[in-house]
Structure formats: C-alpha cells, structure tokens
C-alpha positions as CSV (number, residue, x, y, z in Angstrom):
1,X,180.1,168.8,127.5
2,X,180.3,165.6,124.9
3,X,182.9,166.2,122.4
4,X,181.8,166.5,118.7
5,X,183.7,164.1,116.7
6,X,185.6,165.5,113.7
7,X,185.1,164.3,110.6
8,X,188.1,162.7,109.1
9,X,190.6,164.3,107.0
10,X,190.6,163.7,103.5
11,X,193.0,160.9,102.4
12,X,195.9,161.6,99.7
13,X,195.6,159.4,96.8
14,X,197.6,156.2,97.1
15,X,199.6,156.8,93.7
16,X,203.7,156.8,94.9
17,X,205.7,154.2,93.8
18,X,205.8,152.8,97.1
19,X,202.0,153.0,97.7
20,X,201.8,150.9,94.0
21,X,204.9,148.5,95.2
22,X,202.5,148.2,99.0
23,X,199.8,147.0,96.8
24,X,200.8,145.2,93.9
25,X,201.5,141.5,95.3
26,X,198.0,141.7,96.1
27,X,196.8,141.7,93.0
28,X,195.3,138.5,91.2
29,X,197.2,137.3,88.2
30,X,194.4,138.4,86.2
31,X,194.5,141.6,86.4
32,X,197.9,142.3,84.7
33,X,195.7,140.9,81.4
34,X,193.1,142.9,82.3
35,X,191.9,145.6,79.5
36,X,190.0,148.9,79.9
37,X,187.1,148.9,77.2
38,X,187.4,151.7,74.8
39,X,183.9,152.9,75.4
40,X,184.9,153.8,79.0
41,X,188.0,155.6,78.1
42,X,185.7,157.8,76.2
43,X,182.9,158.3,78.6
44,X,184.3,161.1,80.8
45,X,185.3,162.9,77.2
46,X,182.4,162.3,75.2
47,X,180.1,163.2,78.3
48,X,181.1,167.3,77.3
49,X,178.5,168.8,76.0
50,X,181.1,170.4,73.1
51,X,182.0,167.5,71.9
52,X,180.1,165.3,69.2
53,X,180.4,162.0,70.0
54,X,179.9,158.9,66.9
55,X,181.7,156.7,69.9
56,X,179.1,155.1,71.7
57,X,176.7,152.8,70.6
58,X,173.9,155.2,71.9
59,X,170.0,154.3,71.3
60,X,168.4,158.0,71.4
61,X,166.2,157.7,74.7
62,X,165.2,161.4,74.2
63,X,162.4,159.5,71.8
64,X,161.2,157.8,74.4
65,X,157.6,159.1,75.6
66,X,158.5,161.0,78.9
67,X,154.6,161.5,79.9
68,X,154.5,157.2,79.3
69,X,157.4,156.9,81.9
70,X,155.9,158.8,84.7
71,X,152.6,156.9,84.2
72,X,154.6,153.7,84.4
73,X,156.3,154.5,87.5
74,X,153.4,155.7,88.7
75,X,151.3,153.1,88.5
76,X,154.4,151.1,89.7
77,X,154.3,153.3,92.7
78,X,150.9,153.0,93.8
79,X,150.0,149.5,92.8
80,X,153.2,147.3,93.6
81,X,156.0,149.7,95.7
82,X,156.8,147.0,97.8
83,X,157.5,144.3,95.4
84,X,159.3,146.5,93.1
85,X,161.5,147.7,95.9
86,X,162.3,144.3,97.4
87,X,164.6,141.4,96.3
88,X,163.5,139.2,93.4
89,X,164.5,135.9,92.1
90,X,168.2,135.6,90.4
91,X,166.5,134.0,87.5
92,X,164.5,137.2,86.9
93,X,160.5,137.5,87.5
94,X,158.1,135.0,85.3
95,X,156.5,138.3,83.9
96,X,159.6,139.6,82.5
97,X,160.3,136.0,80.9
98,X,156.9,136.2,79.1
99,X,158.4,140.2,77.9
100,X,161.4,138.3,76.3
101,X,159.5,135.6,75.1
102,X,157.5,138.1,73.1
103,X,160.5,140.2,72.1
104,X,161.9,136.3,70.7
105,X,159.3,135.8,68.9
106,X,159.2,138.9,66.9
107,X,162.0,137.1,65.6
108,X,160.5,133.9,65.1
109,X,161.9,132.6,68.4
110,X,159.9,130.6,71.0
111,X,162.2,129.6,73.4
112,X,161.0,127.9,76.6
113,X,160.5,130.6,79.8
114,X,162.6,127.8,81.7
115,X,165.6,128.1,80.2
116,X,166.0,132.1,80.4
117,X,168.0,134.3,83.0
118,X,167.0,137.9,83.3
119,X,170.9,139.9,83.9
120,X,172.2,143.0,84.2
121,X,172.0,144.5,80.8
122,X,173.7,142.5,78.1
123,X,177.0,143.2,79.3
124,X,176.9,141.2,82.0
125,X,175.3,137.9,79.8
126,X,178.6,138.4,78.0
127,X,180.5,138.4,81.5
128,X,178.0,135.3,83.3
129,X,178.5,132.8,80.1
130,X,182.4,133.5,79.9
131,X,182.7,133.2,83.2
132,X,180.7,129.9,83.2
133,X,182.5,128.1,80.6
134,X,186.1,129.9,80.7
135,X,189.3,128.7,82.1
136,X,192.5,130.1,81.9
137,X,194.1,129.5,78.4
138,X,190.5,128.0,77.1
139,X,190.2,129.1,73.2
140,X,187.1,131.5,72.6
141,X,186.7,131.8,68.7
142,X,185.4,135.8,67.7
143,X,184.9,137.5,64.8
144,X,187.6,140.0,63.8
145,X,186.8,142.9,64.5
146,X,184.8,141.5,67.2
147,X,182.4,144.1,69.8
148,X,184.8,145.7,71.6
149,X,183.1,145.3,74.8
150,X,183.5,141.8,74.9
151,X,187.4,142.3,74.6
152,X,187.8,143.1,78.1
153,X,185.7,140.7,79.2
154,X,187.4,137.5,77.4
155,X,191.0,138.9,78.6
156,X,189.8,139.2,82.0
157,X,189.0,135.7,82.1
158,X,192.4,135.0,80.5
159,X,191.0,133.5,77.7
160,X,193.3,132.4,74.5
161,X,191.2,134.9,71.9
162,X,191.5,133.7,68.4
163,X,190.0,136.0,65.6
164,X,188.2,135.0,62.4
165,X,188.3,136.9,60.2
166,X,185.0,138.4,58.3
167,X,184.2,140.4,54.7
168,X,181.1,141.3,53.4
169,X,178.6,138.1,54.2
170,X,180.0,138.2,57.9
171,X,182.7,135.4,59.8
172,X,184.7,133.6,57.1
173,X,183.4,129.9,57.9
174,X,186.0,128.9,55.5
175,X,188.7,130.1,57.7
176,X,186.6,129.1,61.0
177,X,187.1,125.5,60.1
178,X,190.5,125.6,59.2
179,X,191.0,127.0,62.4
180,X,188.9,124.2,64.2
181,X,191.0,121.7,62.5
182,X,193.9,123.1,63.3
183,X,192.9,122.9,67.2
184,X,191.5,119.5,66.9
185,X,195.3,118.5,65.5
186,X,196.8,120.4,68.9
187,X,194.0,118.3,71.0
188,X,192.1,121.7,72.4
189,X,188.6,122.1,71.9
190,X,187.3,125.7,72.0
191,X,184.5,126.5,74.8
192,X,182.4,128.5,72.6
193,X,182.3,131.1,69.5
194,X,180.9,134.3,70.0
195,X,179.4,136.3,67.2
196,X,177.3,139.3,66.6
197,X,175.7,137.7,63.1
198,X,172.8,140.7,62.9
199,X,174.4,144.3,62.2
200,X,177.3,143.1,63.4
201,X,179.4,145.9,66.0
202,X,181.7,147.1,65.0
203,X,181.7,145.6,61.4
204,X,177.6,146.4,60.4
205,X,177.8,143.7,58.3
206,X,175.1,140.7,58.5
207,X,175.8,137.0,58.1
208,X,174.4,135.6,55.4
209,X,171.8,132.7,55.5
210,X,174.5,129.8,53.8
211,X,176.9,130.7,56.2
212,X,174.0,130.6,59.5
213,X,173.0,127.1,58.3
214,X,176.9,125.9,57.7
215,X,177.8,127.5,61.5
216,X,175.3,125.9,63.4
217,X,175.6,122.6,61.5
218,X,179.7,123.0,62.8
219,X,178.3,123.4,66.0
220,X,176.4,120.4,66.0
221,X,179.1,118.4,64.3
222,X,181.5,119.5,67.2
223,X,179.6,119.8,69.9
224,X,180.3,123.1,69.8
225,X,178.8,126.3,71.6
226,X,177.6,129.2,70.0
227,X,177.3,132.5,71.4
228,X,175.0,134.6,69.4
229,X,174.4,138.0,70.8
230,X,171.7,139.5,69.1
231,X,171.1,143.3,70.5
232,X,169.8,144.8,67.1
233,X,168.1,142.4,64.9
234,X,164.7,144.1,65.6
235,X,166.4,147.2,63.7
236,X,166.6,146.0,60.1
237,X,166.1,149.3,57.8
238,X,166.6,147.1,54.6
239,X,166.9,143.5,53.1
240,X,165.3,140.8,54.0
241,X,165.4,139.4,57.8
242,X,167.0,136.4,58.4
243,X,166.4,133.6,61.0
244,X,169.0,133.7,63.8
245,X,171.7,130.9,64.9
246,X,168.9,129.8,67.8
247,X,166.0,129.5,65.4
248,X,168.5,127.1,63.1
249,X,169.8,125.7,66.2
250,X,166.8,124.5,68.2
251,X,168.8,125.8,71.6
252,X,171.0,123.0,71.3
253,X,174.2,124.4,71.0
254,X,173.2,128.0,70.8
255,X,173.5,130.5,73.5
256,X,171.5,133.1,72.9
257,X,172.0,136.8,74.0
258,X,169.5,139.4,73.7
259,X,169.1,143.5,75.9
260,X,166.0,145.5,75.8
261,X,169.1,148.4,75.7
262,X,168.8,148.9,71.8
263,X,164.8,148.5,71.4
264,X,164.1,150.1,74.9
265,X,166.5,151.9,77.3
266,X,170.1,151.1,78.2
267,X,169.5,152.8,81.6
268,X,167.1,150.0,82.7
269,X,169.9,147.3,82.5
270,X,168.1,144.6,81.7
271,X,169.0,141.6,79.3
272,X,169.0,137.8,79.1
273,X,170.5,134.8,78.0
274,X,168.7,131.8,76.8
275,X,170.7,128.2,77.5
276,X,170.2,124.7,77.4
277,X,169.4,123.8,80.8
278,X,172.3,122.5,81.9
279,X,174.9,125.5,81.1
280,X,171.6,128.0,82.3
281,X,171.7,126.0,86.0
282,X,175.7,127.6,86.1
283,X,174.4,130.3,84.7
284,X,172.4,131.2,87.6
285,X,174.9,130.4,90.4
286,X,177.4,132.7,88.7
287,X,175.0,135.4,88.5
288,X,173.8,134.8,92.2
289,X,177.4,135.5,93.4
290,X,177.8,138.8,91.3
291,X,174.6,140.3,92.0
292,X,171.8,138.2,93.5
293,X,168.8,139.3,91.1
294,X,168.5,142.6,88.7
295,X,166.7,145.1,89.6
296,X,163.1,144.3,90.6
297,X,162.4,148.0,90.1
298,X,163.5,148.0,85.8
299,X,161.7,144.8,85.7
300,X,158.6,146.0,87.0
301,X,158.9,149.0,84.6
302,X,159.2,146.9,81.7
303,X,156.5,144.7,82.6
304,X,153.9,148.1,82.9
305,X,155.3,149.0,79.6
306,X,154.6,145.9,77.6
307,X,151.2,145.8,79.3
308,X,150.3,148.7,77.1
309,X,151.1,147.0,74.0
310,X,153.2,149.9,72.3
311,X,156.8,148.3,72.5
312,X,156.5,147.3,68.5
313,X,155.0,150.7,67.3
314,X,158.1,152.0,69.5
315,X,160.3,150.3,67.7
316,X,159.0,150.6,64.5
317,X,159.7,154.8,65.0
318,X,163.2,153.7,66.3
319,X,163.8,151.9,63.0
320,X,162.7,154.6,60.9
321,X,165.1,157.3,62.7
322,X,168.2,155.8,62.7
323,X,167.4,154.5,59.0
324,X,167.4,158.0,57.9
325,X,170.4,158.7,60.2
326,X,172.4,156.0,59.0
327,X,171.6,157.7,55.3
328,X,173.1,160.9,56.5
329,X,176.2,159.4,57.4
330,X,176.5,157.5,54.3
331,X,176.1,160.6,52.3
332,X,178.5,162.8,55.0
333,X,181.1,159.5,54.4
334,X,180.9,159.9,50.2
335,X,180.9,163.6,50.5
336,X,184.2,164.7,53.3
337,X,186.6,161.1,53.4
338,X,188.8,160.9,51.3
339,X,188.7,158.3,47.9
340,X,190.9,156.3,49.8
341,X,188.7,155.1,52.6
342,X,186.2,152.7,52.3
343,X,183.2,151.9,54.9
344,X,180.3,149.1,55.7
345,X,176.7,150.2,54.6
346,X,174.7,148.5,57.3
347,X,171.1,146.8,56.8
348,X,170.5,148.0,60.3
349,X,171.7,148.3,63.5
350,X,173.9,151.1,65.1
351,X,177.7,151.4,63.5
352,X,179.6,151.6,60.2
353,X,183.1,150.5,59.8
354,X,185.5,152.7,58.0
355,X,188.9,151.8,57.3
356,X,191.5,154.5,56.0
357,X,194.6,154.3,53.9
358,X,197.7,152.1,56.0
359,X,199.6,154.5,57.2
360,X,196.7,156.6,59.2
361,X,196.5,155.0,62.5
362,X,193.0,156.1,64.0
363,X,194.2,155.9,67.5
364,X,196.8,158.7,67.0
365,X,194.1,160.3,64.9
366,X,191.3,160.0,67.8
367,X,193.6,162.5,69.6
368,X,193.7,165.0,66.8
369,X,189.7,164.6,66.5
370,X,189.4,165.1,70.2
371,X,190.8,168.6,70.0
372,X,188.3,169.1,67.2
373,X,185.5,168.2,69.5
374,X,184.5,165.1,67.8
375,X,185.0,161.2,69.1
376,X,184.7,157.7,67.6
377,X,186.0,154.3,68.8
378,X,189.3,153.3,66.7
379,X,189.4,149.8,65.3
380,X,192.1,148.3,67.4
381,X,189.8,148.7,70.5
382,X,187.9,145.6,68.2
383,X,191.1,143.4,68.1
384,X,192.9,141.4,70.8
385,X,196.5,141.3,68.4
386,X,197.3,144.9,67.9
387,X,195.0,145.0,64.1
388,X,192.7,147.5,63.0
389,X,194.9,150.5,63.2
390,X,193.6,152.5,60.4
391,X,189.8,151.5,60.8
392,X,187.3,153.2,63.0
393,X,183.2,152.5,64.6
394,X,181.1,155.4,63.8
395,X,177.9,155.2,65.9
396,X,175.4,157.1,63.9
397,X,171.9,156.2,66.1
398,X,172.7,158.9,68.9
399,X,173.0,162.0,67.5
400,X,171.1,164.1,65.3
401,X,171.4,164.3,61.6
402,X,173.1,167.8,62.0
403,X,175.5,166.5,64.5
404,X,176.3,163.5,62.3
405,X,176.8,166.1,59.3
406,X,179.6,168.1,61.3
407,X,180.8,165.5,63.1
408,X,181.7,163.4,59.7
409,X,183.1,167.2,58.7
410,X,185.5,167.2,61.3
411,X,186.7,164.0,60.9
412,X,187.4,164.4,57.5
413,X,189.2,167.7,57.8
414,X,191.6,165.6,60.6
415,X,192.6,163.1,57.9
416,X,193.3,165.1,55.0
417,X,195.6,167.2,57.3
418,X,197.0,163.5,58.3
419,X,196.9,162.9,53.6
420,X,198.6,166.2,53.8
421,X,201.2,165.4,56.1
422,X,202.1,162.2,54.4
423,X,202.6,163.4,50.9
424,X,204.6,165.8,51.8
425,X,207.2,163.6,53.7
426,X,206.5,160.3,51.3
427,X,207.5,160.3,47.9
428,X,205.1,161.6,45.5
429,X,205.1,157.8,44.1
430,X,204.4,155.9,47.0
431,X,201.4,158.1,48.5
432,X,198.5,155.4,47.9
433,X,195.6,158.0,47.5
434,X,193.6,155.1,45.9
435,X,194.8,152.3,47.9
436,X,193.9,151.0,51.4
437,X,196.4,148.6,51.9
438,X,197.3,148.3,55.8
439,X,200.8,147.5,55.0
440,X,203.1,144.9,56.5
441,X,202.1,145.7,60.0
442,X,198.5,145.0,59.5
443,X,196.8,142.6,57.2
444,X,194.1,144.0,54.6
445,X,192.2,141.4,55.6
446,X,191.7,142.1,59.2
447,X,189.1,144.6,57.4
448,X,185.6,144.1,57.2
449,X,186.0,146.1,53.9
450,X,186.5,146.2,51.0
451,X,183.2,143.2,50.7
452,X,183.8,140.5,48.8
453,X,182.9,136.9,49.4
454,X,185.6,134.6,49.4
455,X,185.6,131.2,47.7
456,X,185.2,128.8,50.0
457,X,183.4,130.7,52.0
C-alpha cells in the first residue's frame, strides 16, 4: 500500500533574536533606509468596518455602474478571452495609448503615443522613473509636504530628499532656486523635481499659473527634469483650470505622470508615464524587469469602456460628488476644530490639509482617534525630516457625507480633550488658543497654511 504523504507542519515564525541576527547580513544596505508608507500602516485598521476612515485617498467605486462592468467583461469574455488572458507588450497595448491620449487631451495635452508606457497603477510610474534616474545620494527636489507615497519610494532608492517648501499658490519657486544655487555652488545637480502642481496631496493646494511658467522655464534653463504627477486634475470643482507643466513644457524636460485610479478605478492598476524618448527607452527596461507588462486583462477592460464613450459623463458625476463632499467637510472643519486650527480649501481633488496648534502632535493623536473609530494620515507621514507634527490629510472623496460629518466630530472631540489637557498643565498665559505656531521643533513654515504668497515668490 503507497504511503500518503503528510502535509508539512506549519512553520513557527522566524522572529527570535537569533533568527533576525541569521538573517540580517543578508540584507541590502537599502533596506535599513527603507520606510513603510503610512497608507499601509493604516490598511489593516481602516479596513474595519467600525472605523471611519478620512485616511486614504479613496475614489468611491461604489458609483461606478455595476450592470456597465459585467457587460464589459462580458463582452471581454466572449470576444477577446484569449488575448486578454495572455502576455502583452511592456510598453502597454496601442489601444490603451489612444485611451491616455484622450484622457491628455481633456487637458489640452497631445502627447505622442510613442513616448508613453502603460504601468502598474501610478505608484509604480513613481517607482520606474526613480529608479531610472536615481543613484545613491542623487538630490530629488519635492514639495514639502510632499505625497506621502512617494516617501518611501525616494528613501528606498536612497535618495538625498530635499523639501521645498509651499503656501497657498503651491512650491515656493523663490526658495526652489535658492536651493538650486546653492547645489550648483556644491557641484551636484539634482536628477529631477517631483511635484503634484493640481490639488496637490497632501497640501490641496494648486500651483498657480506665474509659478508653472517660472518652473518649467528653470527646467529648461538647467536642464532640469520635472516630474509632474497629475492624478486629479480632471477633478476641478472651482476656479479656473490651468495648463499643466507638460503643456508649458512641450515634453522636453517634463515627465509626465498620470492613473486612471482617481477618474476610473484604483483596482484596475493602470497608469502611465509620458517621457522624452530617451529616459522612456529606460523606462521600459526597468519596467520589463519588475513586471514584464500590466495586466492585459485591466487594459482590455478600459479599452471596452472608453469604446462606449461615457468615461467624461462619468467623471463629470465624480466631480460633482466629491464637490459637495469636500463642502461638508469644510463646514464639519469650521463647525467641531478648534479656532486654533487652520486647513487648505481645495479647488478639487481628494484631501485637505489641517494643521493644529504646536504642541498637538497628530501622530500621538491618530492613536487617540483610532480608539474613537476614526483614522486620517498625520502630516509627518508627508515629510522625510521629522516636520508636520501637528498637521494632518483628511481624504474626504471616500465616504459619505454622514460619515465625513461624524468622522470630523470625533476628531474634534480628540483634540479639545488634547486643548484640555494642555491648559491645564500649561500656564494659563502661554496656552496659544489663537495661535498655530509649531514651536522650535518644527517650523510654521513647513505648513501649507496659513496661505499667503511670499514676495519673491
């Protein structure tokens, strides 16, 4: 009689001293710089169905049509199941190009087909152009705060991340080219700025048209890249739309970024990034080793859905609820923070930034929230150099107008316990109820608020 093999036992987890000593001089140097994103820490919390979560930058895909997406697949199913479940070309199908073209030129865009890769979601254009043009100790130039998903990946690549900061018209340029100066006098030439000029996360605050032109004219004074990622200038809810860095630009020296997360689905992963030839070529080989192509099957499905011609309608719906959801927030802000904070009024997008007296740190004050069932992102996750202690991202597109209500309730009733607190162990004096200075250990001006336009600037 054939013996039945036993299935093996169930390993202990490798977490003794000596199993972390065993494995430890394996590790690339990288990795002790390595840092978690803050979205992720939040993920397994946030995903409980008690908890109201203003963390994320959630699009609401429960507005997407459901009967829509089962004729898509569908149709994907009995016309084309073979090409959609096979391999396709790193550099994305042709039809998917001429999707992103058309999404471009909503914007006045009208880049060439040619000089687009289709990646895994917009993360991972972040990821592919860092990894392309970063070194070890290379300078990358963000805003401050910058998106905190791109944190992690410019530490991972080691980069030396130095932060400009912004106020109410977006990145100080002022400062930006004081700070170019002062690398051109140390002989180091930075591999590329990255900036999120449209509704900018976490900041919600929009670069203004002088300060476009003057960046993009830096850029082609220096030689300088530009990375302009761009996942939410479709979703303007006021003011007047601007052209972006790549218009200005001509593709020269920008690097444009763009997802179909924010005006589609995040769960199809699919992105882009636009490059002059030459830094697109590297482009594609680094994206060939991570992943080979994106997925055939998401492309196919956006293809079917731009065939029907409803992906600006779709939008247009998308733009009208989170306008009104951005308005209940605003009002939830005025109504349960104290006179002491001070917040971003976006023109669109996801996020507002609000920023709490000095001596609140939001990251202490996350963990208080948490036990009240309510999560955001605190500000530090948007800083590489310890800033943005008492500021916070509240994501206001993925919940409802009732959830954005209570969560902004709770919140509140977390920091005037933390108000409390403090007056009662500072001297009557010195508690700043109308002040939001950050104190010696942070700078006011590592806040996107209060908005003011520098001279200079």
């Amino acid at each position: 009689m054939t013996e039945v093999p036993q299935p093996p036992h169930r390993r202990r987890a490798h977490t003794s001293t000596r199993d972390l000593e065993r494995y430890a001089g394996l590790f690339a140097e990288r990795t002790t710089v390595m840092r978690s994103s803050a979205m992720r820490d939040l993920m397994a919390v946030t995903a409980r169905p008690e908890v109201i979560s203003l963390a994320g930058g959630l699009p609401d895909t429960s507005t997407f049509p459901p009967q829509s997406f089962a004729a898509q697949m569908t149709r994907i199913a009995q016309e084309s199941a073979a090409a959609a479940l096979q391999y396709g070309p790193t550099e994305g199908f042709d039809e998917t190009k001429d999707c992103i073209v058309e999404v471009m030129a909503g914007e006045g865009m009208l880049p060439d087909p040619d000089d687009i890769v289709v990646t895994t979601g917009g993360q991972q254009a972040i990821d592919l152009v860092t990894k392309t043009l970063v070194d070890p100790g290379d300078v990358v130039i963000c805003e401050a705060p910058t998106y905190p998903g791109a944190v992690p990946v410019f530490c991972s690549y080691q980069a030396d991340v130095r932060q400009v900061e912004m106020d109410g018209e977006g990145m100080r340029i002022d400062l930006l080219e004081a700070l170019l100066d002062e690398l051109k006098a140390e002989g180091r030439r930075p591999k590329f700025v990255y900036t999120v000029p449209s509704f900018q996360n976490p900041g919600g605050v929009t670069l203004s048209l002088e300060r476009r032109a003057r960046l993009v004219e830096l850029a082609q004074l220096h030689e300088l890249l530009v990375v302009e990622d761009n996942p939410y200038g479709m979703l303007r809810y006021g003011g007047e739309a601007l052209p972006t860095l790549y218009q200005l630009d001509g593709g020269d020296f920008v690097v444009y970024l763009g997802t179909f997360s924010k005006i589609l689905s995040p769960g199809i992963r699919l992105g882009w990034v636009v490059a002059p030839p030459p830094v697109l070529e590297k482009v594609v080989l680094g994206k060939g080793a991570t992943d080979l192509c994106t997925s055939t099957l998401t492309q196919f499905f956006v293809r079917q859905y731009f065939a029907e011609g409803g992906w600006r309608r779709y939008v247009a719906d998308l733009v009208e609820l989170y306008r009104g959801r951005r308005d209940t927030m605003l009002a939830a802000l005025t109504e349960h923070f104290p006179a002491a904070a001070t917040w971003t009024e976006p023109e669109g997008g996801l996020f507002i930034w609000a920023t709490l007296p000095g001596y609140i740190d939001t990251g202490d004050l996350l963990a208080k929230a948490l036990r009240n069932d309510v999560a955001f992102v605190p500000g530090q996750a948007a800083y590489v150099d310890g800033r943005g202690k008492s500021s916070m991202r509240l994501n206001f597109s993925g919940v409802t107008d009732e959830e954005i209500r209570e969560g902004i309730v709770r919140i509140g009733r977390v920091i005037s316990e933390q108000v409390e607190l403090y007056k009662a162990l500072a001297p009557s004096e010195d508690a700043p109820e109308s002040s939001v200075d950050e104190g010696p250990a942070e700078e006011a001006t590592s806040n996107v608020v209060p908005l003011r336009k520098e001279a200079g600037a």
